[in-house]
C-alpha positions as a printed NumPy array, in Angstrom:
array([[  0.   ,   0.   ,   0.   ],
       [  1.044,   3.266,  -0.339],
       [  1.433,   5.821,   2.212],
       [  0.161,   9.658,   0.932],
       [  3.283,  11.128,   1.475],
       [  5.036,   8.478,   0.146],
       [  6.077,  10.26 ,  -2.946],
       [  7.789,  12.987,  -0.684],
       [ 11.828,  13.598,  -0.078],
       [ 12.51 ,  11.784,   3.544],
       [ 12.967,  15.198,   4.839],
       [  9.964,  16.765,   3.913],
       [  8.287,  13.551,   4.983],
       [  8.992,  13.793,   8.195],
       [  8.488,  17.733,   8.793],
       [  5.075,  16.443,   7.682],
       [  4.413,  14.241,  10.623],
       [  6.412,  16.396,  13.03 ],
       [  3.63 ,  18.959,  12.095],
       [  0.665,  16.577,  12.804],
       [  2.618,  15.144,  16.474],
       [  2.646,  18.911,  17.423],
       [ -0.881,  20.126,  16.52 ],
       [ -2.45 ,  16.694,  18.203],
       [ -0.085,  17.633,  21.364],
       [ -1.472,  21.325,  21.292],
       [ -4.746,  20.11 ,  21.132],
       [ -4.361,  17.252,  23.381],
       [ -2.768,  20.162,  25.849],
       [ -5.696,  22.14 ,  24.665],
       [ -8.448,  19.272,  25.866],
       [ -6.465,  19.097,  29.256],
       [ -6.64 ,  22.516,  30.099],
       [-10.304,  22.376,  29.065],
       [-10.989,  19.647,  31.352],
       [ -9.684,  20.889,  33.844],
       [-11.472,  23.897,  34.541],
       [-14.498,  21.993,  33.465],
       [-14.023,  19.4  ,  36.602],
       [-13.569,  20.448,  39.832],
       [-11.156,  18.489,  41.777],
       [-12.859,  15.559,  44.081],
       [-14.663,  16.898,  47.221],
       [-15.242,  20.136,  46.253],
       [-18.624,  21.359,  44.517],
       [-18.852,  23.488,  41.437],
       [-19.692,  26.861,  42.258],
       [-22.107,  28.555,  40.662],
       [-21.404,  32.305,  38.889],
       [-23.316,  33.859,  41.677],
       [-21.215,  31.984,  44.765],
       [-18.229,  32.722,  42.706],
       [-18.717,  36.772,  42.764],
       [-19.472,  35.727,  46.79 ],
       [-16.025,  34.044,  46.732],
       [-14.248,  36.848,  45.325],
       [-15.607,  39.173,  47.303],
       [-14.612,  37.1  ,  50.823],
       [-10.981,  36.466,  48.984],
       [-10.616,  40.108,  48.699],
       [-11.891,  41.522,  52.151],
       [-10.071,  38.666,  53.548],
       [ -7.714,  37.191,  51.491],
       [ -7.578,  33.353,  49.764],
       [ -5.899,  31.946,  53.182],
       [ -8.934,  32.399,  55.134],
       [-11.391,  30.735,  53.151],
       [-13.212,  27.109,  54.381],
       [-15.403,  25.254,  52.469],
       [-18.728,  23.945,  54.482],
       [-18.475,  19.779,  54.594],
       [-21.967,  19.279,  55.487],
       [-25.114,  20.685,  55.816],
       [-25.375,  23.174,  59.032],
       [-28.35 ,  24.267,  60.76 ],
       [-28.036,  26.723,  63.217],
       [-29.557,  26.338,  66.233],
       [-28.619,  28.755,  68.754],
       [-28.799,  32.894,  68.118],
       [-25.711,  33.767,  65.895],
       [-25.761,  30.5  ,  63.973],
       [-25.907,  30.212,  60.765],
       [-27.495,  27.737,  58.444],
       [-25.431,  26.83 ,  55.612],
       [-25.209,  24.324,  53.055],
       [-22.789,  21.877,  51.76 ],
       [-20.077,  23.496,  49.339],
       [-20.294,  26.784,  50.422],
       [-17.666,  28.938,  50.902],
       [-16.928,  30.809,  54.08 ],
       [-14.189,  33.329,  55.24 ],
       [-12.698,  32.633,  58.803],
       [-13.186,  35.589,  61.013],
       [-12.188,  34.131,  64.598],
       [-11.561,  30.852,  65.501],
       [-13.5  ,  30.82 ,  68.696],
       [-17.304,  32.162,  69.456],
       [-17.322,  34.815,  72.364],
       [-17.371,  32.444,  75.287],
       [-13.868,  31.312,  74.262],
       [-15.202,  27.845,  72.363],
       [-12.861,  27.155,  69.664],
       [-15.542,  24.318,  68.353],
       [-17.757,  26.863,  66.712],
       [-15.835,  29.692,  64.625],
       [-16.889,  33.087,  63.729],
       [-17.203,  33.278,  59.64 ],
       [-18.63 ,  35.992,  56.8  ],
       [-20.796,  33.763,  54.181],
       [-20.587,  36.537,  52.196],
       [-23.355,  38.909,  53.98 ],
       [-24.498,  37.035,  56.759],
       [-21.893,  36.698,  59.814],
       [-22.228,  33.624,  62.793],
       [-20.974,  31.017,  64.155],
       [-20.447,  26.948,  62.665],
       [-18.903,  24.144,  64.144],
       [-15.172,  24.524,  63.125],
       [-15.171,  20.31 ,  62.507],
       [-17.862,  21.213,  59.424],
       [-15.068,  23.678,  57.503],
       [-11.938,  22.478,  55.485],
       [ -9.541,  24.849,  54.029],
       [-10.859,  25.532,  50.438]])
């Protein structure tokens, strides 16, 4: 059989298929990149545009080292709580309520301030 460059110079032959290895690796780079800011990484939920203005405003009042993301489900039960749901982002404000309890923290949800149990927030 013959190949469809086959009636090429060696040389030209094989600038040919260096061509075609680099444009499949751009787009193979092309699909990665793609994919990956199509799939958020395990554990974490996607956010949707209007949490993601919420996390950009918490990153820049108090910066991207402060930020938890809610495990589970809370529902606040005492005055100050707050009821939150699972995947959404929270900036730290204290690490203790006012009585000194470093089990519930103080965090912004992005309007509403109170307290969660620390053991339902992971660093996002």
């Amino acid at each position: 059989p013959q190949l469809p460059h086959g009636h090429m110079p060696l040389p030209s032959f094989w600038k040919v298929v260096e061509d075609a290895l680099q444009q499949s690796g751009a787009q193979l780079r092309a699909f990665c990149q793609a994919f990956d800011t199509v799939t958020p990484s395990p554990g974490t939920q996607p956010l949707t545009p209007a949490e993601e203005r919420k996390v950009l405003s918490l990153v820049s009042k108090h910066g991207p080292d402060k930020l938890y993301q809610v495990t589970s489900n809370i529902s606040g039960s005492k005055d100050l709580d707050l009821t939150l749901l699972r995947g959404q982002i929270v900036a730290l404000l204290q690490s203790a309520d006012t009585k000194g309890n470093t089990g519930r923290w103080l965090v912004d949800a992005g309007g509403p301030r109170g307290f969660v149990p620390a053991a339902k927030l992971r660093p996002y």
